[in-house]
NUDREN-872460 format. One record per residue (C-alpha): residue in one letter; y, z, x. Coordinates in Angstrom, 3 decimals, padded with zeros to 6 digits, always signed. Layout:
! NUDREN-872460
<node code="a" Y="Y" Z="Z" X="X"/>
...
END
This chain:
! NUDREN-872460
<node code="x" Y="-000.990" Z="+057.594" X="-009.166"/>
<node code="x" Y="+000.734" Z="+059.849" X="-006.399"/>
<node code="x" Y="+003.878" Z="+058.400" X="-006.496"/>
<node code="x" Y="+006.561" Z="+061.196" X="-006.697"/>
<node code="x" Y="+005.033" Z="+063.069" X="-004.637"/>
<node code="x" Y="+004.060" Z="+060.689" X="-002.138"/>
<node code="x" Y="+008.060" Z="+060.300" X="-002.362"/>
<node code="x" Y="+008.538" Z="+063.803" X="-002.006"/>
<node code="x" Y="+006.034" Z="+064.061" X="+001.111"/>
<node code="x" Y="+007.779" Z="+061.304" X="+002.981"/>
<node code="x" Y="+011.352" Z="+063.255" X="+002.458"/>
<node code="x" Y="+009.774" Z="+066.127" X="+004.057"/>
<node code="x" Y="+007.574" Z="+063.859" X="+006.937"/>
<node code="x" Y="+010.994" Z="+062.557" X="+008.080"/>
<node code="x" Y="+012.490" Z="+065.610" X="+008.088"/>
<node code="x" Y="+009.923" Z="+067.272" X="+010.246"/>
<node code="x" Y="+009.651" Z="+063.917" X="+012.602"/>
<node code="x" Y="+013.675" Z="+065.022" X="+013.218"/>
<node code="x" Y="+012.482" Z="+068.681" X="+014.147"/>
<node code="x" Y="+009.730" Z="+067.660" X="+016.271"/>
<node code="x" Y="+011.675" Z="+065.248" X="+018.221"/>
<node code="x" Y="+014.343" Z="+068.412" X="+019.025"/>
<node code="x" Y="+011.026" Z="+070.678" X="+019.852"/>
<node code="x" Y="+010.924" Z="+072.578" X="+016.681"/>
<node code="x" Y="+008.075" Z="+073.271" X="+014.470"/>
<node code="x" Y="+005.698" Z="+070.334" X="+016.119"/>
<node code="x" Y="+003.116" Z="+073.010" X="+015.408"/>
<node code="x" Y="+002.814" Z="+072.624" X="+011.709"/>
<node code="x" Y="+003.549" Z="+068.417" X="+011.997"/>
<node code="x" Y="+000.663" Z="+068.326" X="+013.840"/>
<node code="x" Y="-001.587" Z="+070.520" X="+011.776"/>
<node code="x" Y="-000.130" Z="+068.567" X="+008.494"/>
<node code="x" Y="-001.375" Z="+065.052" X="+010.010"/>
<node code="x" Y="-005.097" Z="+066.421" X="+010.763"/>
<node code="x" Y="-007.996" Z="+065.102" X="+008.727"/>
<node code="x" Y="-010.872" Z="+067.728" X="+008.706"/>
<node code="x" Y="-013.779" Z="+067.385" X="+010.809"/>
<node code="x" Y="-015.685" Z="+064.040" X="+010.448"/>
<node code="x" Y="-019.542" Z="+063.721" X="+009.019"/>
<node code="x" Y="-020.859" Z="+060.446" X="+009.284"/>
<node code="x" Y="-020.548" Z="+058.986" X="+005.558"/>
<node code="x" Y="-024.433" Z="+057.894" X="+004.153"/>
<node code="x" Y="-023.146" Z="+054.810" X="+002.726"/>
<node code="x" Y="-023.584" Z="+051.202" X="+003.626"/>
<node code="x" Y="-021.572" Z="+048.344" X="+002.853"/>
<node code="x" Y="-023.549" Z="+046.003" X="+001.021"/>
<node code="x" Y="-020.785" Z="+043.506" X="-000.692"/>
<node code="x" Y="-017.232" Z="+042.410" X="+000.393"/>
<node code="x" Y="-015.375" Z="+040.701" X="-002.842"/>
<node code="x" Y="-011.883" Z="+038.807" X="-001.869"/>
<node code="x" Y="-009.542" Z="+040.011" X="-004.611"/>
<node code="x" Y="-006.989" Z="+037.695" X="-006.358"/>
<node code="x" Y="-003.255" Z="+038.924" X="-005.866"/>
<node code="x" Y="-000.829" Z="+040.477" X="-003.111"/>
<node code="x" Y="-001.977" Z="+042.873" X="-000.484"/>
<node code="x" Y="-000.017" Z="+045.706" X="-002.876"/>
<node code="x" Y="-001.213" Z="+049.086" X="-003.934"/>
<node code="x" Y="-004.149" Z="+049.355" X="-006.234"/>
<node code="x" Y="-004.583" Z="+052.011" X="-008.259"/>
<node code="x" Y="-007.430" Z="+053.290" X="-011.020"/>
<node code="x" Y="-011.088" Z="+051.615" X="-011.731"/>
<node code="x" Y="-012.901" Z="+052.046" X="-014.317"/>
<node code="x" Y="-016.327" Z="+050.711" X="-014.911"/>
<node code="x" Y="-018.352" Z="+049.548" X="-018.197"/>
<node code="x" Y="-021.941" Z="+050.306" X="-016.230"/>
<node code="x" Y="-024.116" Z="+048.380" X="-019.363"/>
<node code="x" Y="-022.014" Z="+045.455" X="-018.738"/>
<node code="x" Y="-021.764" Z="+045.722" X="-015.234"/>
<node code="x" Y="-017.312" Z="+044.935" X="-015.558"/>
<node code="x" Y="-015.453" Z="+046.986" X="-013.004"/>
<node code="x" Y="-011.452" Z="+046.984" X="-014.341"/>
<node code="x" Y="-009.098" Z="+047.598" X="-011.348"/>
<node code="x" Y="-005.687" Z="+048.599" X="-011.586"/>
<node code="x" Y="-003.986" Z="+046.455" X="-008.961"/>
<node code="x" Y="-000.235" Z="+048.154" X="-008.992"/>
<node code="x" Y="+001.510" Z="+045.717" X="-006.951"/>
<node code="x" Y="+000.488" Z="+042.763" X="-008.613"/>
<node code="x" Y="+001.166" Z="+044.619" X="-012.239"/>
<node code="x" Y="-002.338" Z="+043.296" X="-013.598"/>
<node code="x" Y="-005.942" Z="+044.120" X="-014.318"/>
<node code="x" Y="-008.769" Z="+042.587" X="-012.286"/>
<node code="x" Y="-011.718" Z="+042.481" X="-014.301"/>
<node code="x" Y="-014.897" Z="+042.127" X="-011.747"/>
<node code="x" Y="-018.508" Z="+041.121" X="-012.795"/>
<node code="x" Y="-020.475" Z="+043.799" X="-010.536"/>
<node code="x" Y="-023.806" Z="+042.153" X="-011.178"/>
<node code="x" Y="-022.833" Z="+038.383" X="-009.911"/>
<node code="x" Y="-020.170" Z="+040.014" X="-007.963"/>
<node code="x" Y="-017.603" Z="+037.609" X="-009.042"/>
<node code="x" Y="-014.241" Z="+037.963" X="-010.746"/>
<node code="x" Y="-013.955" Z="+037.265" X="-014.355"/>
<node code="x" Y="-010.225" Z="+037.339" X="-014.893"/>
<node code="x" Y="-006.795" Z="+038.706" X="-014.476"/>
<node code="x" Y="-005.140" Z="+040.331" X="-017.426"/>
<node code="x" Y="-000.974" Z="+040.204" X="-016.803"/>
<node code="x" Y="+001.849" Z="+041.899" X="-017.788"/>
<node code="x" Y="+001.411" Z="+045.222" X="-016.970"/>
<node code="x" Y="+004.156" Z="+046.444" X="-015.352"/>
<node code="x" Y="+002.826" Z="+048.589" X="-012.204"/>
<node code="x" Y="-000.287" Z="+049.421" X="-013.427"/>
<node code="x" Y="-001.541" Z="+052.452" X="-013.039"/>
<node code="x" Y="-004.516" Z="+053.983" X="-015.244"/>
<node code="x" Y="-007.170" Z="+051.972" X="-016.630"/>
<node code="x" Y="-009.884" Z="+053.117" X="-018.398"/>
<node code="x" Y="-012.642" Z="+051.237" X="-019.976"/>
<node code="x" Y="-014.254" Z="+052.705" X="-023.598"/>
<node code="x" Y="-017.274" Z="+050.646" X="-023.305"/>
<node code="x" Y="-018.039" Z="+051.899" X="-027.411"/>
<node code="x" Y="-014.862" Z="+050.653" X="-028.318"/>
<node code="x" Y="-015.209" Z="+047.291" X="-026.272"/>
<node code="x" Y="-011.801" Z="+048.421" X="-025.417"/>
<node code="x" Y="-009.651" Z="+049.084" X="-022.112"/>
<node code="x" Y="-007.013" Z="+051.085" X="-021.544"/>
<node code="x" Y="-004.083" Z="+050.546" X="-019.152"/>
<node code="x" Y="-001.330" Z="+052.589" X="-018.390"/>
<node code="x" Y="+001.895" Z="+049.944" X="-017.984"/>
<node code="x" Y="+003.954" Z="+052.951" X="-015.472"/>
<node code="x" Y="+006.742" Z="+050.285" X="-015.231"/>
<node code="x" Y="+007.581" Z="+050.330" X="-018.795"/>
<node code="x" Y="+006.534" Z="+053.199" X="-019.873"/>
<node code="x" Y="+003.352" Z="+051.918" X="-021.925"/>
<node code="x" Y="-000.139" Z="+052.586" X="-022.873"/>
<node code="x" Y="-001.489" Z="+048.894" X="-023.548"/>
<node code="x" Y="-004.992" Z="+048.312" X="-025.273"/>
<node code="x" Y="-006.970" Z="+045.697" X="-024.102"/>
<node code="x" Y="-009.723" Z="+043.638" X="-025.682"/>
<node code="x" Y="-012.676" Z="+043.974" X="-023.252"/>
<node code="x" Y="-014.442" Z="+040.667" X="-024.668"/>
<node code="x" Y="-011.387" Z="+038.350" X="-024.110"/>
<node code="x" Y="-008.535" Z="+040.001" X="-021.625"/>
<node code="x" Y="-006.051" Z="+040.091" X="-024.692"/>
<node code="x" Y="-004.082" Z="+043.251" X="-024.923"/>
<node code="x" Y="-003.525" Z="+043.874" X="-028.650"/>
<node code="x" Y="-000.851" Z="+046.696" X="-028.290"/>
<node code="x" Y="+001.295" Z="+048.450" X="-026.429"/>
<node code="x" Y="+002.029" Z="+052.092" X="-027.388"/>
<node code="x" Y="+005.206" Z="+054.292" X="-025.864"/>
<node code="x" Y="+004.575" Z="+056.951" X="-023.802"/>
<node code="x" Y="+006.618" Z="+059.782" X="-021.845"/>
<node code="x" Y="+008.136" Z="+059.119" X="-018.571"/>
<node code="x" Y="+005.501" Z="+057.677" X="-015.662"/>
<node code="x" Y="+002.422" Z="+057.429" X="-017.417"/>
<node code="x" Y="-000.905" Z="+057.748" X="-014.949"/>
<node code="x" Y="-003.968" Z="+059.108" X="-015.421"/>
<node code="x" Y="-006.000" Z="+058.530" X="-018.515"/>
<node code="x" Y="-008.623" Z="+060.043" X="-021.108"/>
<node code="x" Y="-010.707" Z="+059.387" X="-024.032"/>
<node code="x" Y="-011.240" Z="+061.802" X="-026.985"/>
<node code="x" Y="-014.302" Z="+059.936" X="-029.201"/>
<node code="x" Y="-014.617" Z="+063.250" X="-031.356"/>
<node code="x" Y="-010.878" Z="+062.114" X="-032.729"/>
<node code="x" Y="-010.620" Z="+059.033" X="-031.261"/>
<node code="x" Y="-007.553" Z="+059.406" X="-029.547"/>
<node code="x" Y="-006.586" Z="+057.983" X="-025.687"/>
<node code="x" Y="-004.788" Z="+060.782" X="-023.407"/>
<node code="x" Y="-002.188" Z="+059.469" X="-021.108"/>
<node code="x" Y="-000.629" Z="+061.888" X="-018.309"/>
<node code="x" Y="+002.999" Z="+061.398" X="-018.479"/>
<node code="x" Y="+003.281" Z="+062.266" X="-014.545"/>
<node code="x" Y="+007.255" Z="+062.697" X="-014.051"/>
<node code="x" Y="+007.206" Z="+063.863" X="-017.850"/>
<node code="x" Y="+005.013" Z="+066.414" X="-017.642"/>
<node code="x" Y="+003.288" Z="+065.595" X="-020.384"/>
<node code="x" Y="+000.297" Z="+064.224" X="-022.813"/>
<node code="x" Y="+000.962" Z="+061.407" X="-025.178"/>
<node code="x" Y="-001.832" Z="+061.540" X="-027.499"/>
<node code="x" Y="-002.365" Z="+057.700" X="-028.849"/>
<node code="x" Y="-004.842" Z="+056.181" X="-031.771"/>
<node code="x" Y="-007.743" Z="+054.348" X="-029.900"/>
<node code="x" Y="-008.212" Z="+052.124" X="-032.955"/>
<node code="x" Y="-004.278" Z="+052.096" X="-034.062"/>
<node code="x" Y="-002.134" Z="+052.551" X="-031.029"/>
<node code="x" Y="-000.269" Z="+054.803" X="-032.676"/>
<node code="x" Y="+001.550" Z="+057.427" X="-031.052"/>
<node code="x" Y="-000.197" Z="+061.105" X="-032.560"/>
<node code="x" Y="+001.750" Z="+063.541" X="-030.841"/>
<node code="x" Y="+002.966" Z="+064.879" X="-027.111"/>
<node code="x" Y="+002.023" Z="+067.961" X="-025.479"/>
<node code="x" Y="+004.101" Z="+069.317" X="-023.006"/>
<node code="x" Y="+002.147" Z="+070.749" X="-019.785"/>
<node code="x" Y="+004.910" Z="+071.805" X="-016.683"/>
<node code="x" Y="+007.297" Z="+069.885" X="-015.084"/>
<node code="x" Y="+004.520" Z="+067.569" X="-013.256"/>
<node code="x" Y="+001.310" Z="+066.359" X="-014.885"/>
<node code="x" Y="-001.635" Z="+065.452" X="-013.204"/>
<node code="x" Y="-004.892" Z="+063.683" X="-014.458"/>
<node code="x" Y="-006.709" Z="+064.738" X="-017.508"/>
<node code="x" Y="-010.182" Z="+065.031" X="-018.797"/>
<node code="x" Y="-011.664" Z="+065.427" X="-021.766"/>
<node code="x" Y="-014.500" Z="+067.613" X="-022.092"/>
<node code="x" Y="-017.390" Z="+067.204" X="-023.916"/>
<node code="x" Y="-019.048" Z="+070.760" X="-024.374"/>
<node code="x" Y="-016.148" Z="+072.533" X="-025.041"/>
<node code="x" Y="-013.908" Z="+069.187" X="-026.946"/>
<node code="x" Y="-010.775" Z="+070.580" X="-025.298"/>
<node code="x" Y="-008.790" Z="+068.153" X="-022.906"/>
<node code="x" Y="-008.201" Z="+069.144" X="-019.408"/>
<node code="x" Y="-005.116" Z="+067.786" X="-017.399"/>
<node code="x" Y="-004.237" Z="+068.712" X="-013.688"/>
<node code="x" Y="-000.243" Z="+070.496" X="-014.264"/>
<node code="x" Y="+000.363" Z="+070.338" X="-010.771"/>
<node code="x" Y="+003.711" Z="+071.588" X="-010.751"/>
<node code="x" Y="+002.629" Z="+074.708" X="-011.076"/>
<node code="x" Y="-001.359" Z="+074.657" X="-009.568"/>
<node code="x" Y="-002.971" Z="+075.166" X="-012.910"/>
<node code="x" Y="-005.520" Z="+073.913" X="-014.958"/>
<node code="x" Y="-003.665" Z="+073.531" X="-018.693"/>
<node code="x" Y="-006.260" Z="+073.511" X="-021.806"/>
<node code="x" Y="-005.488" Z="+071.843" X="-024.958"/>
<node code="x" Y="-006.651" Z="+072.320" X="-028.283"/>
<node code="x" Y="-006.943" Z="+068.274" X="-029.350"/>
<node code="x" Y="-006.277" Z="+069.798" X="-033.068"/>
<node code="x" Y="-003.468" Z="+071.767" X="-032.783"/>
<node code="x" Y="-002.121" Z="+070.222" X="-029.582"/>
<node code="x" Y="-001.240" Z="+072.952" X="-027.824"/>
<node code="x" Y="-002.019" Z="+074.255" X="-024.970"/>
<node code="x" Y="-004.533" Z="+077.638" X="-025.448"/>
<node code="x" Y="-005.077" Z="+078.748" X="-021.528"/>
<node code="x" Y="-003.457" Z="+078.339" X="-018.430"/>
<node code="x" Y="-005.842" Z="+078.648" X="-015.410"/>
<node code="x" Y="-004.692" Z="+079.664" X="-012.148"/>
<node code="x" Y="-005.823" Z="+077.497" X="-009.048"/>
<node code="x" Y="-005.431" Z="+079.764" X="-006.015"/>
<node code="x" Y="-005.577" Z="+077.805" X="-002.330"/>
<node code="x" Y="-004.625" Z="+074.642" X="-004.353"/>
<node code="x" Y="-001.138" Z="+072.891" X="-003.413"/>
<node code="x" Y="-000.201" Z="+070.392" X="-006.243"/>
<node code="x" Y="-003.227" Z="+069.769" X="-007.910"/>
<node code="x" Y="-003.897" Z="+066.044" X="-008.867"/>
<node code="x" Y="-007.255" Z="+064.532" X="-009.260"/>
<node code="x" Y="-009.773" Z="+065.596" X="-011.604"/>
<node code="x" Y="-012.779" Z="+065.270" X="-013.332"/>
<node code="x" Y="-016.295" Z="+067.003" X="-014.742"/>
<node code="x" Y="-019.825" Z="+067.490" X="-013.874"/>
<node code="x" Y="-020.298" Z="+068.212" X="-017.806"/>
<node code="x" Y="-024.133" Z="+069.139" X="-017.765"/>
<node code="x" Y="-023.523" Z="+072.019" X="-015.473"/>
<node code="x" Y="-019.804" Z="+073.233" X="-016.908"/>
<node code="x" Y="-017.702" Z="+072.876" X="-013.648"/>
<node code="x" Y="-014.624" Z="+070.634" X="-012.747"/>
<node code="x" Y="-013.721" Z="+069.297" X="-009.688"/>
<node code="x" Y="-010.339" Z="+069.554" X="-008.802"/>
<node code="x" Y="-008.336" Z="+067.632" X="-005.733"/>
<node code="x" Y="-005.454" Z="+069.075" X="-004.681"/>
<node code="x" Y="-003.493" Z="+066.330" X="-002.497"/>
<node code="x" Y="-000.636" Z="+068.599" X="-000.749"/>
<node code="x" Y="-002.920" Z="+070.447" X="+001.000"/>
<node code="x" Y="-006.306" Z="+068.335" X="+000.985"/>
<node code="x" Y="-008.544" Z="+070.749" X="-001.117"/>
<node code="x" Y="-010.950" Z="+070.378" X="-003.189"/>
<node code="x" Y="-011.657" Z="+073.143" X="-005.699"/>
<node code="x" Y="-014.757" Z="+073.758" X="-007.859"/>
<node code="x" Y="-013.956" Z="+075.166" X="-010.959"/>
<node code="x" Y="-016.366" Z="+077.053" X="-013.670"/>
<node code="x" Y="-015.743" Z="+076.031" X="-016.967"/>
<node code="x" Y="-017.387" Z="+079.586" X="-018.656"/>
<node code="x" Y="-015.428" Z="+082.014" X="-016.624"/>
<node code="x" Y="-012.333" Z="+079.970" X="-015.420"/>
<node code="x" Y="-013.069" Z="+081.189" X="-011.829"/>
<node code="x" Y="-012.659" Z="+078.691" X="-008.472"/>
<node code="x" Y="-016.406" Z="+079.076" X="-007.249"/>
<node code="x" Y="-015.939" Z="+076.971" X="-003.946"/>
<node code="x" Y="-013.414" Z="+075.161" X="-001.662"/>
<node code="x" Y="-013.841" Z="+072.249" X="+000.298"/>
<node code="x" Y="-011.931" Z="+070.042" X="+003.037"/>
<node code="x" Y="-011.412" Z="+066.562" X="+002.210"/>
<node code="x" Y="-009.391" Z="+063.773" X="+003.600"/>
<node code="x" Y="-005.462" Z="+064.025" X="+003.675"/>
<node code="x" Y="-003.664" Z="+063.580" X="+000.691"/>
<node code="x" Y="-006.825" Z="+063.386" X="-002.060"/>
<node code="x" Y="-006.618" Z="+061.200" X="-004.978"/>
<node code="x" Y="-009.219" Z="+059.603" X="-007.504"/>
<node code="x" Y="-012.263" Z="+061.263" X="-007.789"/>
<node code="x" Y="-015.815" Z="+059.799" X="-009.562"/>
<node code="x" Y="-018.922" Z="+062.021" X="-010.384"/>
<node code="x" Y="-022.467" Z="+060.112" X="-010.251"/>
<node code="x" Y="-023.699" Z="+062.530" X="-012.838"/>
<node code="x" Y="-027.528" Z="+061.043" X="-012.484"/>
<node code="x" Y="-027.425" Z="+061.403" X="-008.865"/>
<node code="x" Y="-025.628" Z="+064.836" X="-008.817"/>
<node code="x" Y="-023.161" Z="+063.596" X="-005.845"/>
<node code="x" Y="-018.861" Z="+063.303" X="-006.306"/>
<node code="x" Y="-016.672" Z="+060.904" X="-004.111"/>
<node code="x" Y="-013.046" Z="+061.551" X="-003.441"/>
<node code="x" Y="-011.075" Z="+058.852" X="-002.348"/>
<node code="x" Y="-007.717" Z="+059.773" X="-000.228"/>
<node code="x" Y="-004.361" Z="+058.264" X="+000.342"/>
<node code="x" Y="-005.627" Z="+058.414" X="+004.428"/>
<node code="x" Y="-008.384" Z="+056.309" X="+003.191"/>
<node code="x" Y="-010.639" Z="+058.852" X="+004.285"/>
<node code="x" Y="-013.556" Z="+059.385" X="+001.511"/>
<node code="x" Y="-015.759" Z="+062.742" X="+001.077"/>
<node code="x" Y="-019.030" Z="+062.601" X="-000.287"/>
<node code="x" Y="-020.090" Z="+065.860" X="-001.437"/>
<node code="x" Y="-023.721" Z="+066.846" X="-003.052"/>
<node code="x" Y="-024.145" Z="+069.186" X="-006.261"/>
<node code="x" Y="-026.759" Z="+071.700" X="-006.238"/>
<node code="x" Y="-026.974" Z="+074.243" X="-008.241"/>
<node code="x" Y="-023.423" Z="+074.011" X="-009.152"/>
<node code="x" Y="-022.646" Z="+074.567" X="-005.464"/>
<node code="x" Y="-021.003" Z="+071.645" X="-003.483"/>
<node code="x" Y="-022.156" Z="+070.375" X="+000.050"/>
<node code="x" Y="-020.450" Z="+067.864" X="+002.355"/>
<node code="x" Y="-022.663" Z="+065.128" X="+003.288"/>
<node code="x" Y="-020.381" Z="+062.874" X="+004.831"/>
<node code="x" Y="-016.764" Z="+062.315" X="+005.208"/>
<node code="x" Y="-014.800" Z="+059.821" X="+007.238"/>
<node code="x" Y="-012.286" Z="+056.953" X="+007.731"/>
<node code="x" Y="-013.803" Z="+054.034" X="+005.121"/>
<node code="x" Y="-010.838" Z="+051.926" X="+004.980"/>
<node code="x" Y="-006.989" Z="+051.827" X="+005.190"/>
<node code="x" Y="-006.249" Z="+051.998" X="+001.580"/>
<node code="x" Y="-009.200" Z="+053.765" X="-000.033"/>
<node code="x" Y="-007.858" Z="+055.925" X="-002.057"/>
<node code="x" Y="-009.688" Z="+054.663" X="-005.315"/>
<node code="x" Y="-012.967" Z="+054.712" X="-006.223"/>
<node code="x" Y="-015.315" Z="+054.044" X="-008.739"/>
<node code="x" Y="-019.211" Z="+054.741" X="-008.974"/>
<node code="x" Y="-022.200" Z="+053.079" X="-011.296"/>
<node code="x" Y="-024.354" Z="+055.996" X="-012.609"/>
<node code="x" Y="-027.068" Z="+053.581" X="-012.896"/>
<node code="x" Y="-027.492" Z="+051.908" X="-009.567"/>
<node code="x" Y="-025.113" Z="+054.723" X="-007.667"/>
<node code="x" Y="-023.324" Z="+051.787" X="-006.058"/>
<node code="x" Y="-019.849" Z="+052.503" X="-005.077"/>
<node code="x" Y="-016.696" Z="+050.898" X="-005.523"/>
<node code="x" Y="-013.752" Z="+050.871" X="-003.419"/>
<node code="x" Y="-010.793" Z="+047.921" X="-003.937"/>
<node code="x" Y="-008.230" Z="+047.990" X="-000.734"/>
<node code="x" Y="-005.284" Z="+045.710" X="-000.430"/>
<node code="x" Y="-006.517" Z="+044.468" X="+003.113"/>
<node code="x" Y="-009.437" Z="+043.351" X="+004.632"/>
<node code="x" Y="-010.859" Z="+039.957" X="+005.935"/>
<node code="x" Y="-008.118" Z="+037.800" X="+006.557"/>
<node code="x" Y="-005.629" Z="+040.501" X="+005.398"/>
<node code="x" Y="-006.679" Z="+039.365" X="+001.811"/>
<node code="x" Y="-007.395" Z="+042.455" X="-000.724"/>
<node code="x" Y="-010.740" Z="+043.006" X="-001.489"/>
<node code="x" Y="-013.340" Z="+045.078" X="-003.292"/>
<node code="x" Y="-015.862" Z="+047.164" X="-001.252"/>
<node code="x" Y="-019.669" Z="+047.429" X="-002.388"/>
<node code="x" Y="-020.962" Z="+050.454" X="-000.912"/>
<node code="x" Y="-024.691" Z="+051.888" X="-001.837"/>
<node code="x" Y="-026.035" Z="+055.515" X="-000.881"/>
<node code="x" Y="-028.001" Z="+055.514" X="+002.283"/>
<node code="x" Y="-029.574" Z="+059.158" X="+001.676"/>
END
């Protein structure tokens, strides 16, 4: 969900390995590579599922909590896992996704979404049987996605593209695009307000849309943010969280006043964050498979843990219900991928 600038980032890490090796600016190399300082994480491992597939790059989960079905984007392997959280079992692989990327399960739809990156396709899936029922074009690297129920529409973020393809939940049919900068980053659609929220991290804003129209009304400005990427909303109390991944931030925005209320250190390179809205607590998951736990009180943020979890890590996934914690990584036991149960020890 990274992925161009994960390409850009290693262009510049070799070029600064080359200047450290003649003595020149070893200063900032080092400072780059740092994770922030560690807090003990309070979660506890209390499943390990062995995951069908490769040891490649997952990607996106999304979870259907009243069914208990976790969908996992597994990249490498271009397919969806589908797991059974409750028996902790898989159910099935759905194929043919071409490096998966988003996923995103509609549980009122008994739909799920999947962005196909490889071919440049949003595909609908039926949730009931695996089948995917269409595949709609989209603009160039689709990633993150979002879900509109007031018009019924799926989001994707066309990352290279810069852009929103707007899609038909029920007929896969392409509504419109919406142009955002010259990167997109994820999106979110918000609930209070109905407007959809997408990460342009080309230019570290925040870009609006009017789902109507679809334009974009207001650009907000994220100052202390490099390349803004992950996203999403603590909707009862009118603030986004959003992870900026070249320089591993993580902004609070207000949603009333368009002011950045807070900043926070997380784990190098940040990437999919999940708000346990019940519990009042966000995870973000990092390419350094580092993972910050932060608490939400009175629309303020605290760190109360953040640390090393797992090489690979970078996705999570939570259960409002029993605040469980998901975390697929493409090795573990045996060097086999897996999915990691975690549960909140405080």
């Amino acid at each position: 969900m990274t992925t161009p600038f994960l390409r850009r980032r290693a262009v510049i890490t070799i070029a600064a390995a080359l200047l450290a090796a003649a003595g020149i600016a070893l200063g900032l190399v080092l400072t780059r590579s740092q994770n922030p300082p560690r807090v003990d994480l309070p979660l506890q491992q209390v499943e390990s599922l062995t995951l069908p597939g490769d040891s490649s790059r997952f990607d996106y989960a999304s979870l259907d909590a009243d069914r208990g079905l976790l969908f996992i984007a597994h990249l490498g392997a271009g397919e969806v896992i589908e797991v059974d959280t409750r028996s902790n079992q898989v159910v099935r692989t759905i194929p043919d996704l071409s490096s998966v990327h988003g996923v995103l399960a509609v549980p009122s739809l008994h739909r799920v979404f999947a962005t196909a990156t490889g071919a440049n396709e949003l595909a609908t899936i039926d949730e009931d049987t695996g089948q995917v029922l269409r595949r709609s074009p989209t603009g160039d690297f689709p990633d993150g996605l979002a879900y509109d129920p007031a018009h019924g529409t799926v989001w994707t973020t066309n990352e290279s593209g810069g852009s929103e393809t707007v899609v038909d939940a029920a007929t896969g049919a392409v509504r419109g695009t919406v142009k955002v900068g010259d990167e997109a980053g994820n999106n979110a659609y918000d609930p209070a307000s109905g407007q959809i929220l997408v990460a342009a991290q080309g230019s570290n804003e925040l870009a609006v849309i009017d789902p109507v129209s679809l334009t974009v009304t207001r650009r907000v400005p994220l100052p202390g943010c490099d390349h803004d990427h992950g996203l999403t909303l603590a909707p009862d109390d009118r603030i986004a969280f959003v992870a900026c991944d070249g320089n591993a931030r993580l902004l609070t925005l207000d949603l009333t006043t368009w002011q950045v209320t807070g900043t926070d250190e997380v784990g190098q390179d940040p990437d999919v964050l999940a708000y346990d809205s019940a519990a009042h607590r966000l995870y973000v998951a990092a390419e350094s498979g580092w993972v910050t736990v932060l608490d939400n009180q009175a629309r303020h943020l605290t760190v109360t843990g953040r640390a090393h979890l797992a090489d690979g890590a970078h996705v999570v996934a939570v259960d409002p219900v029993t605040h469980r914690t998901y975390y697929p990584v493409p090795h573990r036991d045996g060097g086999h991928p897996a999915l990691l149960t975690m549960t909140a020890t405080h």
